[in-house]
C-alpha positions in Angstrom: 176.8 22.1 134.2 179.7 21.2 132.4 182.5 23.6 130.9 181.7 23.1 127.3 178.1 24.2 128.3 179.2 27.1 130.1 181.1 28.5 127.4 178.7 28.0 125.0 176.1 30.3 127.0 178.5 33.0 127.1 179.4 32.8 123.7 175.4 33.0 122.6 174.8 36.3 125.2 176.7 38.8 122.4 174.7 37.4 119.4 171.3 38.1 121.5 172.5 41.3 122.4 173.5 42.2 119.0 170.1 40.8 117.7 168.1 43.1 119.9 170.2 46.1 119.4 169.9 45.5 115.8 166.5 45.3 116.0 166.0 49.0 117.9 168.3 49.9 115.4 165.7 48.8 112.9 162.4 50.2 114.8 164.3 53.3 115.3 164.6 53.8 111.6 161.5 53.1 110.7 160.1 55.5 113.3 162.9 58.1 112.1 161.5 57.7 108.5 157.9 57.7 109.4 158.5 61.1 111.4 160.6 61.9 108.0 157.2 61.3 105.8 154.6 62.9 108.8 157.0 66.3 108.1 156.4 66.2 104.1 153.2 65.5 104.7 152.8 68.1 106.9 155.1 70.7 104.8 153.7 69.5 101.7 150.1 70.2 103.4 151.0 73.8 104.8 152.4 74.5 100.8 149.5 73.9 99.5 147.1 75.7 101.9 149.1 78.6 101.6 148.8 79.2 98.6 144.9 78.3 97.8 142.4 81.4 97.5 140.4 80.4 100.0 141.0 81.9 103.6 141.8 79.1 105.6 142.4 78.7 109.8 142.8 76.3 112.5 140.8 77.8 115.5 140.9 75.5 119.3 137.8 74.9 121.3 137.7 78.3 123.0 137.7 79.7 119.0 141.4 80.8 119.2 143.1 81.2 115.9 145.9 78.7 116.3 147.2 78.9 112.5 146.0 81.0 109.4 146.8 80.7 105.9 148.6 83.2 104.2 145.9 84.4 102.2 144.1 85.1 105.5 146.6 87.1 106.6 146.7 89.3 104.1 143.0 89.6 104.4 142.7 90.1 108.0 145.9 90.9 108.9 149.1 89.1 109.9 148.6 89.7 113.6 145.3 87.1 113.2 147.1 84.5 114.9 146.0 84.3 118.7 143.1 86.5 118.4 139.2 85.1 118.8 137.8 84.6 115.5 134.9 86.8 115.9 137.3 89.7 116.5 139.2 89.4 113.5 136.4 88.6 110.9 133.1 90.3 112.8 135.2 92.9 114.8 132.7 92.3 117.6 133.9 93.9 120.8 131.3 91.5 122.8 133.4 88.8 125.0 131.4 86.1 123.1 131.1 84.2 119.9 128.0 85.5 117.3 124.9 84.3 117.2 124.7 80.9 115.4 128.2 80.8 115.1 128.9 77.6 113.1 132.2 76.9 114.4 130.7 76.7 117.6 128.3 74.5 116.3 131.3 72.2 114.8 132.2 72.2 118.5 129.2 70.6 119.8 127.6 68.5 117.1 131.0 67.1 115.7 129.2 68.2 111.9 130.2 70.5 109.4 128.6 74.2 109.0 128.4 76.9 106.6 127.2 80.4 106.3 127.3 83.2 104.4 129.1 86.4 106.4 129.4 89.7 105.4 133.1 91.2 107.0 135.2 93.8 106.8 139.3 93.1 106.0 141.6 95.2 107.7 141.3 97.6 104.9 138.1 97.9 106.2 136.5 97.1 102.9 132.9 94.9 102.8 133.4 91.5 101.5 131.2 88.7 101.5 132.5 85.0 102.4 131.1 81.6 102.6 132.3 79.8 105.0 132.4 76.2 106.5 133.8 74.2 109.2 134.8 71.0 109.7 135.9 68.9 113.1 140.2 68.7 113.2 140.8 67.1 116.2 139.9 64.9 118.8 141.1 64.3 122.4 141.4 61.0 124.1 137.6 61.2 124.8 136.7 61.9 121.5 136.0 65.1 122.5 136.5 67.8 119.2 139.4 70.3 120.2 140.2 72.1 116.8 138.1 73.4 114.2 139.0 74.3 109.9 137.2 77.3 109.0 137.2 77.5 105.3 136.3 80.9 104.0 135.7 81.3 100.1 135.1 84.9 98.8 131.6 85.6 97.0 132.1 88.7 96.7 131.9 89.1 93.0 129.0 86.9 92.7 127.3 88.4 95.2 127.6 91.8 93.5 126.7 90.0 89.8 123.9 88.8 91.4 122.7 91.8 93.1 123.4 93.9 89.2 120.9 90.8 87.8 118.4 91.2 90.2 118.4 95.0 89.5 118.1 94.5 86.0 115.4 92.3 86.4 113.7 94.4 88.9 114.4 97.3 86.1 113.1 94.5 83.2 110.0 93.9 85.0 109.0 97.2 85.6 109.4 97.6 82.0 107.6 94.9 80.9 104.9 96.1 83.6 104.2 99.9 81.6 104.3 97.8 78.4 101.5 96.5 79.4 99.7 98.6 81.2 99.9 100.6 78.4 98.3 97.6 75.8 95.7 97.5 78.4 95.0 101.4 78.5 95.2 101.1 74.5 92.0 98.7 74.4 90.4 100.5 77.1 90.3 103.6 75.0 88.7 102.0 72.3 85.8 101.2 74.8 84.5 103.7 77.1 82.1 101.4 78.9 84.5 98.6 79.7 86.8 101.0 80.9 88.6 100.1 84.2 87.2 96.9 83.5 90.4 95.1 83.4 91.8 96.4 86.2 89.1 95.7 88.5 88.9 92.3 87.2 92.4 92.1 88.2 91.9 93.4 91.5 89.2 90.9 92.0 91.1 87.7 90.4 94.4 89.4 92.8 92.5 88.9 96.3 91.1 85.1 95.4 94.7 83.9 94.6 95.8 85.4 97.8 93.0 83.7 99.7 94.2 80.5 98.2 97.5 80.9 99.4 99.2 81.4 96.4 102.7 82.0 96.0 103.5 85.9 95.0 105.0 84.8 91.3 101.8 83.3 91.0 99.8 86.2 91.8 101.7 88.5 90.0 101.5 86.4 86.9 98.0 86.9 87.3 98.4 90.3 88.1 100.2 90.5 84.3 97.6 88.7 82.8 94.5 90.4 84.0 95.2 93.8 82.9 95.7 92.6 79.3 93.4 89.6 79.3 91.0 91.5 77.4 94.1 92.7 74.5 92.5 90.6 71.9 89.4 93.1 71.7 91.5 95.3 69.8 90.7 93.2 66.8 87.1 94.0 67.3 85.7 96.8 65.7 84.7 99.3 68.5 80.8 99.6 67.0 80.7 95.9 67.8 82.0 96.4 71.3 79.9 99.3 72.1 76.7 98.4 70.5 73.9 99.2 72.7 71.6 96.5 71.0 71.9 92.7 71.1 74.9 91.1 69.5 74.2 88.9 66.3 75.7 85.9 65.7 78.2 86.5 64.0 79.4 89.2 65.8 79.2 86.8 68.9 82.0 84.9 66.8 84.3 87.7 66.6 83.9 88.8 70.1 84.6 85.0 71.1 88.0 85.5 69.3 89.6 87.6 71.3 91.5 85.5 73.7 93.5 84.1 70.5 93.5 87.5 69.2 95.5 88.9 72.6 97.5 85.4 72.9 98.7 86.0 69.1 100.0 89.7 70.3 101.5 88.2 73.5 102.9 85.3 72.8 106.8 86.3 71.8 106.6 88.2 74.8 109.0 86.7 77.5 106.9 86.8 80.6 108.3 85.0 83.9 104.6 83.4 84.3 102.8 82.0 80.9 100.8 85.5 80.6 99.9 84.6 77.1 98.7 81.2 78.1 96.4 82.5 80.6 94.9 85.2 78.2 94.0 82.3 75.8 92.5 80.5 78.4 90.9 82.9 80.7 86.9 82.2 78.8 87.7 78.2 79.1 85.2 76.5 81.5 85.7 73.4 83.9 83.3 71.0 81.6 85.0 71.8 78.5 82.0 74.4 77.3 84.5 77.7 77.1 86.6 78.6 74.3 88.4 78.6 72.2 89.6 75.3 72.6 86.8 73.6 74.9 89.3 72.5 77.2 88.3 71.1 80.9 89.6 70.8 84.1 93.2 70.9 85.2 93.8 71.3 81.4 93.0 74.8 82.5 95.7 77.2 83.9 94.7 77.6 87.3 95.6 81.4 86.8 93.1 81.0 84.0 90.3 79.9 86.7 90.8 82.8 88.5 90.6 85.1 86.4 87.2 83.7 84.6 85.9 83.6 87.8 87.0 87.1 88.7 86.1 88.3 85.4 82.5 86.6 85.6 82.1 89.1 88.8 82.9 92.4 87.5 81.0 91.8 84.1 78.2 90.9 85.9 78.2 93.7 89.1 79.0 96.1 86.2 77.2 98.5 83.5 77.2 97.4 80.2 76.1 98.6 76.7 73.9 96.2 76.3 72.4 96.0 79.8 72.3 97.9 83.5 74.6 96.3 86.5 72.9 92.8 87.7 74.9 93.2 91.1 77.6 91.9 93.3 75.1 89.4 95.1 73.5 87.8 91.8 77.4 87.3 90.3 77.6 85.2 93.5 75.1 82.9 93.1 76.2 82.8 89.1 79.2 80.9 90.4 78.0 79.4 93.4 75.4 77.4 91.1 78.1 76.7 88.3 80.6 75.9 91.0 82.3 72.9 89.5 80.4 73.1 86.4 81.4 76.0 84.7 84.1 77.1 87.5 86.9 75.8 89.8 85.2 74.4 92.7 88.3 75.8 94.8 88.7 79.2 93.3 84.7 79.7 93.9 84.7 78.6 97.7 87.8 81.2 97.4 85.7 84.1 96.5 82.7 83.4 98.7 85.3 83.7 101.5 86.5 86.9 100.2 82.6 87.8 99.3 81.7 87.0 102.9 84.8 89.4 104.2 83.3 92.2 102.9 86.8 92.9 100.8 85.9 92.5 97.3 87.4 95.1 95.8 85.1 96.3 92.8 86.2 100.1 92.4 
């Protein structure tokens, strides 16, 4: 190799050196301000949780509180840190996590949880919390090694919505002597029909139980039988206790009477449509009822029932103008008009209730 070749090696081996150093140099600096970003992230991320509402904490795979937000400390107490959750929120003095604890269950599934808990702070007042969790972080195996347990307080709502439900507990039973009373009113007007309504409730109670039905249903029913006979009030009480057989027209008045008792009940606010089942309640499968003529599922299946139901107690009852026909002879009343006149389900219904020996007629 010659001189001049020699020389200019060693006058390139400084620039390549200065290139690679300015290079680190470079990488360097972009590490130092990605570390420089990763730490506002982080602070700007730790700001914000520490001032949210919610209760928040980082809890490791054995359920270790690694890091608490400060509104969980002053919940819980600033000592939180390092304790097993369910110490701190379910002061459980068992070595164990609770049952169906959904931070566990973050743990193994990889999914988020939630669940309502009721806890006592270190105050040792009752609050109530609804809480989730969701998967932090991950080992090299994808294994989940952190958990967030976000904690939001319900407190409040839980308590407005227990004051509601009182109130509506207290509304219904209001409503419920309302009309009972309406029902004893009518009653009093006619001696032999008295009871009437609430046995024809009974009855029309025990089929929509046999059909399964669900208890606002029943106790819709259970609203409309005892009234379903209000409209008689319009009737005068000669007509309703005549001994004799009813005339024509006062047939037409007595045929009235579900409009009469929808007309009173109507403005009422019932949770079921009470009214609706009162006007219905003398309609008939093949449109031959009234006061409409309506057919079918155009009927209220409350409304079913409670024909059927009342069909049963008119029928195995005294009445003015007649003696009892008996239990046995309502049931083949329906039994032949099953699907005619009556709900093909409600009847098979009451021939299993029938057969049960539990038809409650007193």
């Amino acid at each position: 190799m010659s001189r001049g070749n020699r020389v200019s090696e060693e006058v390139m081996e400084p620039k390549n050196q200065m290139e690679t150093i300015r290079s680190l140099q470079e990488k360097l600096e972009r590490q130092r301000q990605r570390e420089v970003k990763l730490k506002q992230s982080e602070a700007g991320l730790r700001a914000m949780l520490e001032y949210v509402e919610d209760q928040v904490t980082l809890l490791d795979d054995q359920l270790n509180i690694l890091w608490a937000s400060s509104s969980s400390k002053r919940r819980f107490g600033g000592d939180m840190v390092g304790r097993k959750c369910y110490k701190v929120y379910h002061d459980s003095s068992e070595q164990c996590p609770i049952e169906d604890c959904m931070v566990q269950q973050t743990l193994e599934d990889g999914c988020r949880h939630e669940l309502d808990v009721r806890v006592s702070t270190k105050e040792r007042d009752t609050v109530y919390l609804h809480c989730t969790s969701h998967p932090a972080l991950k080992d090299d195996n994808g294994r989940i090694t952190a958990v967030v347990k976000i904690a939001q307080d319900i407190t409040k709502q839980r308590q407005t919505g227990e004051e509601l439900k009182d109130s509506m507990e207290k509304l219904r039973k209001l409503l419920g002597g309302t009309v009972q009373a309406m029902a004893m009113t009518v009653e009093a007007r006619d001696a032999y029909t008295a009871g009437h309504q609430k046995r024809t409730t009974n009855i029309a109670r025990c089929i929509a139980q046999e059909m399964g039905l669900s208890e606002e249903q029943i106790d819709g029913i259970r609203m409309a039988g005892v009234v379903h006979d209000l409209g008689k009030i319009s009737i005068p009480a000669e007509i309703l206790s005549k001994p004799g057989k009813i005339n024509e027209v006062e047939f037409s008045l007595i045929k009235n009477h579900p409009l009469a008792g929808f007309e009173i009940l109507k403005e009422i606010e019932f949770q079921r449509p009470v009214a609706q089942i009162v006007l219905q309640h003398h309609e008939r499968m093949d449109g031959s009822g009234y006061p409409y003529g309506l057919k079918g599922e155009d009927i209220l299946l409350e409304a079913r029932i409670i024909a059927v139901a009342d069909v049963i107690e008119a029928m195995a009852s005294h009445r003015p103008y007649r003696a009892a026909i008996g239990l046995k002879e309502a049931m083949i009343e329906i039994t032949n008009n099953q699907g005619t006149y009556y709900d093909f389900e409600v009847v098979a219904a009451t021939k299993r209730v029938f057969e049960s020996g539990n038809m409650p007629l007193q």
